[in-house]
Each structure stands twice: as C-alpha cells, then as structure tokens.
N, C-alpha and C positions, 0 to 999 in steps of 0.2 A: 580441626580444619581451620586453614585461614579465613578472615571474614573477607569478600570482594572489596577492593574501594570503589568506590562510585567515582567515573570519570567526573571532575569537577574542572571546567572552564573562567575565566574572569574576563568578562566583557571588557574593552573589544578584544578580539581572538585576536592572533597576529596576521598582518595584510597577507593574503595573498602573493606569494614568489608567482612571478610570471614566466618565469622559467619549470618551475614545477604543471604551473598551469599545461603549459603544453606539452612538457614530455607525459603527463596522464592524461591527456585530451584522446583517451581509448576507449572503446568498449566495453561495458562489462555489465555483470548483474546486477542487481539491485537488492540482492539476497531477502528479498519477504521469508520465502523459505531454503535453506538446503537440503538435498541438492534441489535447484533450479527446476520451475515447470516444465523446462526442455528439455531435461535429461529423463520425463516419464513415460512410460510404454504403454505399450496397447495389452501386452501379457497380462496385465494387472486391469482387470475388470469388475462387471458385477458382485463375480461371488466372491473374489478376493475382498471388496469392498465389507463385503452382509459380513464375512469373518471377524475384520476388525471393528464393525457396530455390535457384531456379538462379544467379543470380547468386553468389551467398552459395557456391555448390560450386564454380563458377567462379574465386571469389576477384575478383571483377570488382567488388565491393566497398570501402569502406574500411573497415579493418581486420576482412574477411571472414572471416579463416579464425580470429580469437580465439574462445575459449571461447564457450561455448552457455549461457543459465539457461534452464532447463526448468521451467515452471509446469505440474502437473498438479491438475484441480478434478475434486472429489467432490462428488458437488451431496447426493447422501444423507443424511437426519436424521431423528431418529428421532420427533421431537416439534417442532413449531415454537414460536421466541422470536419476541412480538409485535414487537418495534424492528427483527427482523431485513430486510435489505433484499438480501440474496445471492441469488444464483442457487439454486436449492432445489429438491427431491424428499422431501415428507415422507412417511416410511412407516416401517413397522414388521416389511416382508415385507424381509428380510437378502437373500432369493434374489433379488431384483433386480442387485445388485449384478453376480452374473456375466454378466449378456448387458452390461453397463456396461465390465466388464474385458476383455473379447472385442472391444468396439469401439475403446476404447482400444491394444489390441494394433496393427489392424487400422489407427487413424489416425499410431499410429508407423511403420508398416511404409510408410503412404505418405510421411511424411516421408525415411526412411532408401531407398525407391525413388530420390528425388530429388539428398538430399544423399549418400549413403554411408552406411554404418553406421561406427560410431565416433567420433563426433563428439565433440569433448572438450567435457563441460561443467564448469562452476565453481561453481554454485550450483542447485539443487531444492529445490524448494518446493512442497509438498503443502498444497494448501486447498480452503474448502469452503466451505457443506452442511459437513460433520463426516466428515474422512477417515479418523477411529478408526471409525465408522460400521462401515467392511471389518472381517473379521473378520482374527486373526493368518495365517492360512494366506492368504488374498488379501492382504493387505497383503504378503507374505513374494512370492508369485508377481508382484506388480506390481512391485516394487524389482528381478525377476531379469529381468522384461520390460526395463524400463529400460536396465540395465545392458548384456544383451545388445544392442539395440538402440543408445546412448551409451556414451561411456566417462567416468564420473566421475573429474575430474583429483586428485590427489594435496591433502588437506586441503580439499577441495570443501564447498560451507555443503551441510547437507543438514537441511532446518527441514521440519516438519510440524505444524498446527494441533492442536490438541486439546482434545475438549469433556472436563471432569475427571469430569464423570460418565457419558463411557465409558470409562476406565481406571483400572486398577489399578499398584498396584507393577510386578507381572509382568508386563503390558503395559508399561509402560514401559522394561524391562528387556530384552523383546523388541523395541521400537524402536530399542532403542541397538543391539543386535545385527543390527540389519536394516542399520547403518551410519545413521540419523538423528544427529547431532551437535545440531541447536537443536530446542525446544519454545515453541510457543507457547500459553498458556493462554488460554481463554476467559472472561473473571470477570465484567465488565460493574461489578456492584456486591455487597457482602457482604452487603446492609441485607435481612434477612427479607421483607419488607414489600413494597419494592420487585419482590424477586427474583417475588414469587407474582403482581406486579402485570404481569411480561413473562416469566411461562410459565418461569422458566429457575432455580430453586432448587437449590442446593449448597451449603450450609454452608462456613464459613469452617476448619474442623477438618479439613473431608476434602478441601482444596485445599492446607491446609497440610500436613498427608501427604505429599500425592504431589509437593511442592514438593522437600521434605526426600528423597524418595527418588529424583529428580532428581540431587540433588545427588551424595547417595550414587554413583550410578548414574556418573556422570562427564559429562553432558550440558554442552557449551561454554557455552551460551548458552541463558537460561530471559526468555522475555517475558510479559506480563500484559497481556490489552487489558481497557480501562477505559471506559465512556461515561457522560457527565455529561449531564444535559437525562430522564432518564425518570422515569418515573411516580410519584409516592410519591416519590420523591428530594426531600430538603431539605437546606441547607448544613449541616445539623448532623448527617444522617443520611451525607452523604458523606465531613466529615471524618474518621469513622469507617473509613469503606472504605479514604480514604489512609491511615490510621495502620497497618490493618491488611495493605494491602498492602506499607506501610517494612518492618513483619515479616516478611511473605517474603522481601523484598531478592533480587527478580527482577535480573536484569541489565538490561535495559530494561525500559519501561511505554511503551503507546500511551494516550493521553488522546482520547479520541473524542468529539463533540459529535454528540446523537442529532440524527438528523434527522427531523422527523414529517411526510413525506410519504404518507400515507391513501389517497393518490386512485390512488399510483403502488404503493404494498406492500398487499397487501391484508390480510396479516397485521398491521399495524399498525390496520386498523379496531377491533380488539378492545381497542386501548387506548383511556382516558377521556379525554379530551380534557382532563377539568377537573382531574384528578389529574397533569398535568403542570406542572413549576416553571413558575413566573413567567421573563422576561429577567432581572428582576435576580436571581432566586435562580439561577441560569445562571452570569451571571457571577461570582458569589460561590462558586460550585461551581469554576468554573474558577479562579479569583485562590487557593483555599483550594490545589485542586490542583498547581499550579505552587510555590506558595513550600511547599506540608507535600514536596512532592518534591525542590525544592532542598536543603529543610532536612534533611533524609536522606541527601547528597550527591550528588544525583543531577546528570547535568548535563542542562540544556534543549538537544538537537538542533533543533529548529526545530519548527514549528506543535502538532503534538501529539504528539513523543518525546520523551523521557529515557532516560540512560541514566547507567551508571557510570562511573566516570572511567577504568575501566581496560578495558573494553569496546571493543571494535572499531570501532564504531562512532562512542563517542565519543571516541577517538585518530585519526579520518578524520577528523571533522570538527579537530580540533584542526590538522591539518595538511593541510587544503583538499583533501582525497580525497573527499568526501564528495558520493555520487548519488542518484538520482532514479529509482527502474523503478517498473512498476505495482503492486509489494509496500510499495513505497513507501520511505523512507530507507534506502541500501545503502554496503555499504562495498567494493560490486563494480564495476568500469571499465564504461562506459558498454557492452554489448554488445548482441546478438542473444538477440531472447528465443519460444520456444516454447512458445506454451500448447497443452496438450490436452486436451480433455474439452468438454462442453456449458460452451457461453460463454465458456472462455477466450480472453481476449486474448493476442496476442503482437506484437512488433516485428521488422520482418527489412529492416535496411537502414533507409532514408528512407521504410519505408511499417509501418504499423500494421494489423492483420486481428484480427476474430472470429469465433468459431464457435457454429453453430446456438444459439440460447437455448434450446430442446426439445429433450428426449429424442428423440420423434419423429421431426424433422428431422436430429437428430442422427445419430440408428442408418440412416437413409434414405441421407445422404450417405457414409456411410463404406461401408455393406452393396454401394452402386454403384461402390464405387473412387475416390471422389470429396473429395479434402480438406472439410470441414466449413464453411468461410468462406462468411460469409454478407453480411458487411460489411468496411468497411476504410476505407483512406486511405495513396495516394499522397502524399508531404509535399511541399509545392511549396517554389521555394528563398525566399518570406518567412517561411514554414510553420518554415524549419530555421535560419534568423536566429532567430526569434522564439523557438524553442526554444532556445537557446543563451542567449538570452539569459536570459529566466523558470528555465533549470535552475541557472542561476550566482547568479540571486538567490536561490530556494530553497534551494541543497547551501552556497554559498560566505557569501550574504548581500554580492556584492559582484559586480560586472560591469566589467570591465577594459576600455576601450575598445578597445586596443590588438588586445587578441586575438580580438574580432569583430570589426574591421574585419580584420585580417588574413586571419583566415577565410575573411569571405563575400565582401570588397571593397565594402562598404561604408562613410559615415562617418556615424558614430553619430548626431552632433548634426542631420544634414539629415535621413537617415533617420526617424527616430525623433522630429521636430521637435513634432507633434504631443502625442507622449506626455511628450515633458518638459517642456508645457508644467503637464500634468496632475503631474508629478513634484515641479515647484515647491512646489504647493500641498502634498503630501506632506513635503516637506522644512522648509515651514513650522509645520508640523505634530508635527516631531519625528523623523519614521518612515525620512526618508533623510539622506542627504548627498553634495550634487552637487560632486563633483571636478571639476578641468581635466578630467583621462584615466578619470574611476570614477564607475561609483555606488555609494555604500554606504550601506547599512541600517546603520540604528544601531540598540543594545541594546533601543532601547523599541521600533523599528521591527521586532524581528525577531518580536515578539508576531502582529505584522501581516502577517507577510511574504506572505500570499497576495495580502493590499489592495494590496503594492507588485507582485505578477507579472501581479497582473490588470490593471494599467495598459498594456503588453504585448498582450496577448490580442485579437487583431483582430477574432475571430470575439464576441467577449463584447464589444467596445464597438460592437460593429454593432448588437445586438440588447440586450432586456430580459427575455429569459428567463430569468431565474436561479435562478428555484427550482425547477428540474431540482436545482442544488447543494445538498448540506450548507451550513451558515451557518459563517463565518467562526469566530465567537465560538462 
C-alpha cells in the first residue's frame, strides 16, 4: 500500500484571490464529523446507543479497546454573548450547578454499567456555556468523579475552555493542580467597541495577565479563539486584535467566521443587523488575519487554525498525523469518543449519538436510569467511504487512491465518477490536482478546503439547505 504524503505548505501560503474569496463566500460544514450532526435522527436512541458501548466492551470493534476522548459540556454562563451559538444555561444562581454534577455522576455510572470502569482515556476536554462557571471545590469533585470512574493514560491532553473573566491567577494555578495541561481562552476581539456591541468585555491588560501566568504556571498548550464578521469590527479595528494577540504568542489561534443566524440563536437577535461588516470587509478581515498570523510565524493548520511550528499539532500535520473529532483539528488517532452532559455529542464505532438539548430532558433521562441519547446515526458503508475520504482532504489535504479503495473495495474513479466530474472544474480553478492515484489540494486550494470536501458530501448535494452552516469564507 502506498504511504499517505503529509500535505506540506511553505510559509507564506499564497495571497488570497479575491475573486475566489467570493465565489466560495457560501455555506457549508465544518466537517468535525461526517455525515454532519444534522443529518442525525431521532430512530437512533438509547438502546441503539447501549449496542455500540457493547460492542466497544466486547472489543467486537475495530480498534475497540484504544483509548477513550471524553468530552464533558457545561452548558452554565453567567451572562450571555450576543454571536454565541452554544448549547447554554444562562444564570447567575451558582447553586444550579449541583443537581448538574449529580446528574453527570449518574450518566457515567451508566456508561461504566456498560463498558467497565477504567477505561483508559487519552484526551478530555471540558467545554461550554463556561466550565470555569463551577466553582474550585466542584471543578475539584468532577475531575475525582472522572478519574474514579476512567483512567486517564499517562501524558493524557487534559484542555478545559475558559471565559478570562471568570479567572484569576489562583484559579489558574488550581486548574494546573487538578491535572488540566491545555487552556483555552475565549477572546473573540480586543476592539472596546465591538466587545460592548456582543455583551462580552475584557480588556486586553487582564487577558494578558493571565496569559503571562499561564505560562509561569507551566500549562503545555495556551489557545486563543478569535471571530471575524461581528459587529462594529472593521479591517483596521481587527488588525489591531491580530497584532495584539502576536503579543500573547498563544500556541495556537482558531480564526472563526461569525455566523449570523437570528432566526436559529436567539441571542444573536440583539445584534444590529446594520452594525455588521460588509462581505468585503469579511474578507479583508480574514486575508489581514492569515498573512498578520503567518507573519508572526505561525503555521496555517487548515480552514481556521494556526499554530506554532513547534506545537503538536503543527508537527502532525507536518508529518500526516493530523485528525479530525468534534473538538475539531487533533493530534489524537481517530478514536471513540464520549460526551456527557446536555447535548453532547459523542462517536462509538460507525455510529454517532446525542444527548438531550434540555436540562429537562436531561435530568428526566438520567433520574430513570436511562442513557440521555436522543438522536444519532448508524453510519452506513457510503456513510464510512465518504468519510474517509472528506477526513483525508481536511487533516492530510490529499486522498490516496490506493488506500480507499483498499479499504472499502471500491474504485475511486467509477465510484465517485460523478464528483470528479465536479473536481475538474475545481482543479481548473486552482484549488486541486487530479493525479493518476491522488487527489491533492494545492496551497491556494487548502484556503478552500471545505469547498473541495463538500464535493463528497451526499447528503449536501442532494439538497439546498445550507444555511443551517457557518459560511465558508
């Protein structure tokens, strides 16, 4: 079998066409997983769920018994940001939280009924709503639930989100001590202006603080999430933000393109429609974005990371390791993944599940003994071709013939005849390059690279719903 090549870049990538910019200024997904959490049903519940944790104990799996990522969501916040589009509980009563932690208990205990207790995992990740939200004493009781219940393997990622105005130093210093290793910081934008225009104010002084005692502190890995497209943002009020966050010199940045779906967040009603950028101040936000984070040495990971060259993540991708989970870019082997809490998703096997979107339904399902799964998705075998493929253009920027047809037994070009006819056009274009045995994205292509996986996506060329998604650009 042929060996993958790892998509390899040389800084800087090439500028931006501004004309591509806007013919893919569309829709689309962001492929954490395929197919997409909108393509899951309600058919796929509980016991379909208990089947594939059985299997998974069984080892009836492949590669069954590897390492576990545990996703746990705090949906609690204390104040709502108008762009936010997360699963959410906002409040100001702290004492919620325990009958929250109680049920959480309660839906690991149904997992470890199933699988065993001690399951080794390799990566956790705490997100939100705002998981600093807990206070240190809950935060401290949940990590010992965990543990009792998993066994976190030796150098395990152990990331937790963080809003920087619920923490302090000390907080921070307790995170490290609870075993946290990554942060990730909430920043959005530095620009005054903006920040009052989406509810979410923190001065750039008191993020650099706690950046700086981070470091102190001994934290692996420090990230910055960033969104371009809101309110009050102009190219010259963003450049700003970039410059100011090369001064942090985070290990990585997410670059996020807001999405202004009104009809779907209701929280985002409260923004002015007319106080948001133009497309083209969009893409000038983004073109500014990418070359001021090159020029800081960061290296482009694909659609909206960076990272540093000495970074985990971007030493995967430098040598074709590089995945795909619902956290989104990972430097961890394609595994089995456990969410718990309201609305996590998780993956077990060839099938995908979530849990209750409500509190409600949530404490209802667990209080009965009852896994939380409310939806899901059985992956049928085009389901896990098609995924093979769309995750090799995303992590790799390159699809080996050789090794999907070996795979699934199929051959690419009859298969898939349809889509390359669509490919062509793409390749004309700049964004791929059709091999005898590959496809590969090229440098200006990998700007694009959702435009080249949605080519792929059965369930997206069937239909014209697209603006369920975030926009491409």
């Amino acid at each position: 079998m042929m060996q993958a090549r790892p998509f390899v870049t040389h800084n800087p990538l090439p500028p931006l066409d501004e004309a591509l910019l806007k013919r893919f200024d569309v829709p689309g997904p962001r492929y954490t997983s395929y197919p997409t959490a909108d393509r899951f049903v309600e058919a796929f519940g509980p016991e379909e769920y208990r089947r594939a944790l059985q299997q998974r104990a069984d080892g009836a799996m492949v590669g069954g018994r590897t390492p576990l990522s545990l996703y746990v969501h705090i949906p609690f916040c204390e104040s709502v940001c108008y762009y936010c589009a997360c699963n959410k509980v906002v409040t100001r009563h702290h004492e919620r939280a325990a009958e929250y932690l109680a049920a959480l208990e309660d839906e690991m205990a149904l997992h470890v009924a199933v699988l065993g207790r001690g399951q080794r995992v390799s990566q956790l990740h705490l997100g939100g709503g705002t998981p600093t939200f807990l206070s240190d004493a809950e935060l401290q009781h949940l990590m010992e639930r965990l543990r009792e219940n998993f066994s976190l393997v030796s150098g395990a990622e152990t990331s937790i989100e963080v809003d920087p105005r619920t923490v302090s130093e000390e907080r921070l210093a307790f995170l490290a001590r609870l075993g946290f290793n990554r942060l990730s910081f909430g920043v959005q934008d530095f620009d005054p202006q903006v920040q009052k225009a989406v509810n979410r104010e923190q001065p750039f002084d008191s993020v650099r603080t706690l950046v700086v005692a981070s470091r102190r502190i001994g934290f692996e890995s420090l990230n910055v999430d960033l969104i371009y497209g809101l309110p009050k943002q102009t190219p010259e009020s963003f450049a700003r933000t970039v410059a100011q966050v090369g001064e942090l010199r985070p290990d990585r940045i997410a670059l996020y393109a807001y999405a202004h779906l009104p009809q779907r967040f209701k929280p985002q009603r409260r923004i002015d429609d007319h106080a948001l950028p133009t497309g083209a101040q969009r893409i000038a936000m983004l073109q500014q974005g990418m070359a001021g984070f090159e020029q800081q040495g960061y290296v482009y990971i694909g659609m909206d990371h960076f990272a540093l060259p000495n970074d985990t993540l971007a030493v995967a991708k430098r040598q074709g390791r590089l995945h795909r989970n619902f956290q989104g870019y990972s430097t961890q082997p394609d595994c089995d993944l456990i969410g718990l809490g309201v609305s996590a998703i998780g993956r077990m096997g060839a099938t995908y599940s979530q849990n209750a979107k409500t509190l409600p339904e949530y404490y209802d399902a667990v209080r009965q003994g009852q896994l939380p799964i409310v939806r899901g998705l059985a992956l049928s075998r085009d389901d896990l071709v098609r995924r093979a493929v769309i995750m090799a253009l995303m992590c790799q920027g390159r699809v080996e013939f050789e090794s999907i047809e070996l795979a699934h037994l199929i051959g690419m070009r009859d298969y898939f005849a349809a889509e390359f006819e669509q490919l062509e056009a793409l390749a004309e274009q700049g964004l791929v390059e059709l091999e005898p045995g590959a496809i590969q994205v090229t440098p200006t292509g990998w700007h694009f690279v959702r435009a080249v996986a949605m080519v792929f996506d059965r369930y997206l060329q069937a239909d014209r719903l697209r603006a369920r998604f975030s926009r491409i650009i």
